[in-house]
C-alpha positions in Angstrom: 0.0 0.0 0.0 3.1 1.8 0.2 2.4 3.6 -3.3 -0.8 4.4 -2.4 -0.5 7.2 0.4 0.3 4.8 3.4 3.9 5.9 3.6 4.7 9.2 2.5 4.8 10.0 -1.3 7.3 12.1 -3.1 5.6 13.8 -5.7 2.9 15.4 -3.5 2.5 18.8 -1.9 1.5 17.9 1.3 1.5 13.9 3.7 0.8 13.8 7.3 -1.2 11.0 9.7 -2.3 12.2 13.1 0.7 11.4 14.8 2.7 14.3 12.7 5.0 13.8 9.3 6.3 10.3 10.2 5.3 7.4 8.5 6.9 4.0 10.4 4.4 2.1 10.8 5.7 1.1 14.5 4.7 4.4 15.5 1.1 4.6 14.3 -0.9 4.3 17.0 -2.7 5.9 20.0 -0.4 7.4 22.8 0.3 4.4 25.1 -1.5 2.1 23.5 -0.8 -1.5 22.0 1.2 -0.9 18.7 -0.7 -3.9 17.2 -3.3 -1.7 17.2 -2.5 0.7 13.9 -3.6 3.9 13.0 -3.2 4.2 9.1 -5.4 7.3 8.5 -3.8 10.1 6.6 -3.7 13.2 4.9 -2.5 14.2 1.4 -2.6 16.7 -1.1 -2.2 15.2 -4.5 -2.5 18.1 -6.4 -2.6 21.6 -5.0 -5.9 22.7 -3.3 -7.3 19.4 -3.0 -7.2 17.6 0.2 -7.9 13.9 0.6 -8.3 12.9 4.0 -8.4 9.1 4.2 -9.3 7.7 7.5 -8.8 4.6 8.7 -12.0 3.1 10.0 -10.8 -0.5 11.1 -11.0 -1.1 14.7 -9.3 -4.6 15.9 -10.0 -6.4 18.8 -9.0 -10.3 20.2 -11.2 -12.4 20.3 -10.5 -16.5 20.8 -6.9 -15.3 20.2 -7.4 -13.4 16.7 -7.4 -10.3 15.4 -11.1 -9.2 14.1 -12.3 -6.4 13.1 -15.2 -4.5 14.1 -17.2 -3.6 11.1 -20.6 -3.6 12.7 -21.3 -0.1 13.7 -17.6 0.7 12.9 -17.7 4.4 13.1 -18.8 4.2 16.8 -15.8 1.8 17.5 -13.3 4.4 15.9 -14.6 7.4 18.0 -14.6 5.1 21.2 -11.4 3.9 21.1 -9.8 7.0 18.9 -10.4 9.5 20.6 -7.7 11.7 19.1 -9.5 11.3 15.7 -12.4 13.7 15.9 -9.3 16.4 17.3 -7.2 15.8 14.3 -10.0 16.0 11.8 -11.1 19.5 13.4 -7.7 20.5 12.8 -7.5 19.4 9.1 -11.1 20.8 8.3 -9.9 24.4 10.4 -6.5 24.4 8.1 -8.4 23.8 5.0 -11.2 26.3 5.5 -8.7 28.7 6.3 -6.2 27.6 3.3 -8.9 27.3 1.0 -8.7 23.6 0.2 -11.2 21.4 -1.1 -11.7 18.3 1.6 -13.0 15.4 0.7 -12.7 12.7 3.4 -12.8 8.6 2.7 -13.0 5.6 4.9 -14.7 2.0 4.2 -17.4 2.2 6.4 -20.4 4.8 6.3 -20.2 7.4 8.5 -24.2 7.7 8.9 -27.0 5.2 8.3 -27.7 5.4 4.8 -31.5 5.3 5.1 -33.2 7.3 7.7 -36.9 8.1 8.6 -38.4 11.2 10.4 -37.4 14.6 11.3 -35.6 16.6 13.9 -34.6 14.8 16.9 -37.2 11.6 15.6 -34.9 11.1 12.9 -33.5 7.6 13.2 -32.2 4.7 10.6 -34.4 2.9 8.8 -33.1 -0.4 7.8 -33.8 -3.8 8.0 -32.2 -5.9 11.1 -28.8 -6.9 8.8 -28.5 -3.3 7.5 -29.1 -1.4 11.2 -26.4 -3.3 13.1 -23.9 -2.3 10.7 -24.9 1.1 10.9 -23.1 3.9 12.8 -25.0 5.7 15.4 -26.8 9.3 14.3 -24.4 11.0 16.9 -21.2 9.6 15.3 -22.3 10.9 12.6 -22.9 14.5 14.3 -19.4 14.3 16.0 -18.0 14.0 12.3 -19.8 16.7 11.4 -18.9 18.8 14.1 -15.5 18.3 13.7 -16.4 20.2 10.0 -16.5 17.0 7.9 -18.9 17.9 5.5 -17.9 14.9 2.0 -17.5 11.8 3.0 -17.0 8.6 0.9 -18.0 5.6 2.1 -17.9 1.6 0.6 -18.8 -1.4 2.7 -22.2 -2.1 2.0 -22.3 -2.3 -1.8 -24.7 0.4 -2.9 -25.1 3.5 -4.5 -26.5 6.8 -2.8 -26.4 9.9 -1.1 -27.7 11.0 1.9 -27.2 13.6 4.7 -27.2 14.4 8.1 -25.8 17.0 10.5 -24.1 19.0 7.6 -22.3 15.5 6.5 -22.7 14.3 3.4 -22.2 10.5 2.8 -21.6 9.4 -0.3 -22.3 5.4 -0.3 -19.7 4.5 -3.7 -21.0 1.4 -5.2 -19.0 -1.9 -5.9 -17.8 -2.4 -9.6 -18.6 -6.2 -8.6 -22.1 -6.1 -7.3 -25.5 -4.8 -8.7 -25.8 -2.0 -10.2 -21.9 -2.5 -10.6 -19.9 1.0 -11.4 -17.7 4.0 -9.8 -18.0 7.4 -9.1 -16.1 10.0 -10.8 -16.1 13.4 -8.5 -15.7 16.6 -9.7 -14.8 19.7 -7.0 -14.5 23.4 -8.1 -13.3 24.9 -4.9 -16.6 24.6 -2.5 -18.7 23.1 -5.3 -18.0 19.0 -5.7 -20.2 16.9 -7.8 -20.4 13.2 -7.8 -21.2 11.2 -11.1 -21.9 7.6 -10.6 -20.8 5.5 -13.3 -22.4 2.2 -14.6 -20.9 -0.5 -15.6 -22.9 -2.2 -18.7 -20.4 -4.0 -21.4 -17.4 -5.7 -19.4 -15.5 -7.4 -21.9 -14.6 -10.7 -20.0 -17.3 -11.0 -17.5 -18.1 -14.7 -18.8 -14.9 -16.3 -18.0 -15.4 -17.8 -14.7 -18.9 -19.2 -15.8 -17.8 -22.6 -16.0 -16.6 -22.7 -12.2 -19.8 -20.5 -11.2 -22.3 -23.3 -12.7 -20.4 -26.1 -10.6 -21.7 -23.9 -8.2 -25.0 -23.1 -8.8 -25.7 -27.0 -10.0 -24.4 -28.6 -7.0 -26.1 -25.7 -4.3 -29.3 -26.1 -6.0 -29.2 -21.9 -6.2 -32.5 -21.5 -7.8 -33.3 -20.5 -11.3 -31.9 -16.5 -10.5 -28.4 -17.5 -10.5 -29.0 -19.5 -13.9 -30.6 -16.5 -15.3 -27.6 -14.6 -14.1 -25.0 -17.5 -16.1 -27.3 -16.7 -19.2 -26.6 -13.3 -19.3 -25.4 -11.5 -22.2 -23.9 -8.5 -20.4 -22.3 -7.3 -17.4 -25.4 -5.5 -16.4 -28.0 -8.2 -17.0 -25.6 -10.7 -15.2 -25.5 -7.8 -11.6 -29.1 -7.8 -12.3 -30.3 -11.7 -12.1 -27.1 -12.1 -9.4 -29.1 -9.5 -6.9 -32.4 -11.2 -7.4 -31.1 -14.9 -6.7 -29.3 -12.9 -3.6 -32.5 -11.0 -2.5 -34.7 -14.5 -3.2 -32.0 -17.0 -1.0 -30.6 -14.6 1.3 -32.7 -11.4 2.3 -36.2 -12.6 2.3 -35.2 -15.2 4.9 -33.1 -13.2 6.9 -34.5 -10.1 7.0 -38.1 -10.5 7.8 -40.5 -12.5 10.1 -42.4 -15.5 9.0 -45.6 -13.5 8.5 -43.6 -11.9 5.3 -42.2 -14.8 4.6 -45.7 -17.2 4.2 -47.1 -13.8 2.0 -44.5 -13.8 -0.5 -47.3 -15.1 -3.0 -50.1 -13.0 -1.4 -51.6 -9.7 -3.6 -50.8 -6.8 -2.3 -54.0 -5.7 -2.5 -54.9 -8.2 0.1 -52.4 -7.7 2.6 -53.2 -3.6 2.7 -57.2 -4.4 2.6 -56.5 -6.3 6.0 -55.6 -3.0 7.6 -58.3 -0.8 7.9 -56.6 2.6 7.8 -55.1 1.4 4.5 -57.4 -0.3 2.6 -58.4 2.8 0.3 -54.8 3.4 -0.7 -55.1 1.4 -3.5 -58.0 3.4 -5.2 -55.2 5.2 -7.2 -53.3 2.4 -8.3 -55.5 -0.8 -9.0 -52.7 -2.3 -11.1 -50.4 -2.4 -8.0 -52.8 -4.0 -6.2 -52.7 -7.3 -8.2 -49.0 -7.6 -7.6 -47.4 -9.8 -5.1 -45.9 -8.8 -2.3 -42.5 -10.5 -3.5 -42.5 -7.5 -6.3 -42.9 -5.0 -3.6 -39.7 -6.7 -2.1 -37.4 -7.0 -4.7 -38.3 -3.1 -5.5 -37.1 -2.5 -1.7 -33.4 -4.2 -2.2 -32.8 -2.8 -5.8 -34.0 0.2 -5.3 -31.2 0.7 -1.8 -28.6 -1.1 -4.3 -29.3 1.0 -6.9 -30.7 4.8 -5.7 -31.6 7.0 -8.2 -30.9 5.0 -11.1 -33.2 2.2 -9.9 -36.2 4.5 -9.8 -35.5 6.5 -12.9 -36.1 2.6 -14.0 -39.2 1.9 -12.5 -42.8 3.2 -13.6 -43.4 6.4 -11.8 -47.0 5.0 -10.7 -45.0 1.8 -8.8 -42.6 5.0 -6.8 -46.1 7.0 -6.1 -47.7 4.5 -4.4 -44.5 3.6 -2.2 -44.6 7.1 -1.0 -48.2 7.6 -0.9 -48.2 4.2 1.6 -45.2 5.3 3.3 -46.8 8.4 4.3 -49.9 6.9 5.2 -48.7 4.6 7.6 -45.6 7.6 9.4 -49.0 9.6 9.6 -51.2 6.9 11.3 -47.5 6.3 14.1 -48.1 2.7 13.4 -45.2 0.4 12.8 -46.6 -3.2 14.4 -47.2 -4.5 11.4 -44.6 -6.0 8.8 -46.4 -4.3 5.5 -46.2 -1.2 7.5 -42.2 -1.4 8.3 -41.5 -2.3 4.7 -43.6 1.1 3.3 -41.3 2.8 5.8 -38.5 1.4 4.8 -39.3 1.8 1.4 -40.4 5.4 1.9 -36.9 6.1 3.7 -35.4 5.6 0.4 -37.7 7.4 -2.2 
């Protein structure tokens, strides 16, 4: 990683970590503390008036006599256990306001939930159980922002969005190996920084581990998404029946309770008619109302993977009714049902 920014780089105007100018490795660490326990975060400036401050978000601990990391919640474990983080960061965003350079800060992990519901102090995450324990709390994101973060770049979870909180900006960068499967090229002018998410449609090559992958899918007994997927004639078709087989064998089962589960097959006219208070919200959208609750599903996860470009992709009826349910139910304060957490959740998004 040497030639990457770990160690200091000759051809750049400005290298430092939080621990000054030095860059052995021994001496990377919290005062005092175990030097096991590194510290790689650093500042550079590659070209002059751009800032990249790179943080180090991975937070070690023993456990059964390994090193692992702690990537649920990660941000929280930083602040907790760096304490001299959020001091450093103040003094990089102070020097660059006052220099006039453009800061734009990374790390793996998101530095906010990247779906939230509600306003003011009732804002929280909205997520499903998998997604909200790898979620940072709102108040590290505050601390960051605070400390006069305001772009932040985030990976980890494989999706593509935007969202704010606090002032920060998190910018979830998607994975050029999972659905919708690009980059992001950003773009600053001083103050003014734009973020272009590429997509990935026409990968020359994407076939050629297809052989090994139907071993796979023959002897697991995938399901007929993953053969979709090996029949694909593109890179983008291929992320595309990849996520499904993932949403159909993984998330349904993991993410929601049984009563879901059974329903899969169920109208959704049928489930909504069951609640009183929103039986008439289908008088709008009849069509919608013959789906089955799977489709309403499958919207949910593409639509997180995906953001904006997953909606553009949908009818504009289908993302109407999401928020017109949404709303219905954060009106009514009623979240005991599951149809009404997954219209929140879906809302949370939109």
């Amino acid at each position: 990683m040497a030639t990457y920014g770990i160690n200091c780089l000759d051809d750049v105007f400005h290298w430092e970590t939080p621990f000054g100018d030095r860059d052995e490795l021994a001496k990377r660490h919290a005062p005092g503390g175990d030097a096991a326990s590194l510290d790689l975060s650093y500042l550079v400036e590659p070209q002059e008036g751009l800032w990249l401050l790179i943080l180090d978000a991975n937070v070690f601990h023993r456990e059964n006599g390994s090193w692992q990391v702690r990537s649920n919640a990660a941000w929280d474990h930083v602040l907790a256990q760096r304490p001299y983080m959020l001091d450093w960061i103040a003094d990089v965003a102070e020097r660059a306001r006052r220099m006039g350079k453009t800061l734009l800060a990374f790390s793996h992990y998101p530095a906010i939930p990247l779906a939230m519901s509600g306003e003011g102090s009732k804002r929280k995450a909205a997520c499903t159980p998998d997604w909200s324990e790898r979620m940072p709390s709102l108040e590290s994101g505050r601390l960051l922002a605070e400390a006069g973060l305001f772009w932040h770049f985030s990976g980890h979870m494989h999706v593509t969005g935007q969202i704010e909180h606090e002032g920060l900006v998190n910018i979830a960068v998607p994975s050029p190996v999972a659905y919708p499967g690009g980059y992001a090229v950003v773009t600053c002018d001083n103050e003014n920084v734009e973020c272009e998410f590429v997509r990935l449609k026409s990968v020359p090559g994407f076939d050629t581990a297809f052989a090994a992958y139907k071993t796979q899918v023959r002897r697991a007994d995938m399901g007929p998404a993953f053969h979709e997927a090996l029949a694909a004639d593109d890179y983008s078709d291929f992320l595309h029946a990849h996520q499904k087989g993932v949403i159909t064998l993984r998330h349904l089962r993991k993410d929601w309770p049984p009563g879901i589960v059974e329903s899969l097959d169920m109208p959704v006219r049928q489930l909504i008619g069951a609640v009183p208070y929103l039986a008439g919200q289908l008088k709008h959208w009849p069509d919608i109302g013959e789906f089955q609750l799977v489709q309403m599903l499958e919207d949910y996860y593409f639509i997180r993977s995906g953001g904006e470009e997953t909606m553009r992709a949908l009818p504009e009826d289908r993302i109407s009714f999401y928020r017109h349910l949404g709303n219905a139910v954060q009106t009514s304060g009623r979240m005991d049902l599951p149809i009404e957490n997954l219209a929140v959740l879906l809302t949370a998004l939109l």
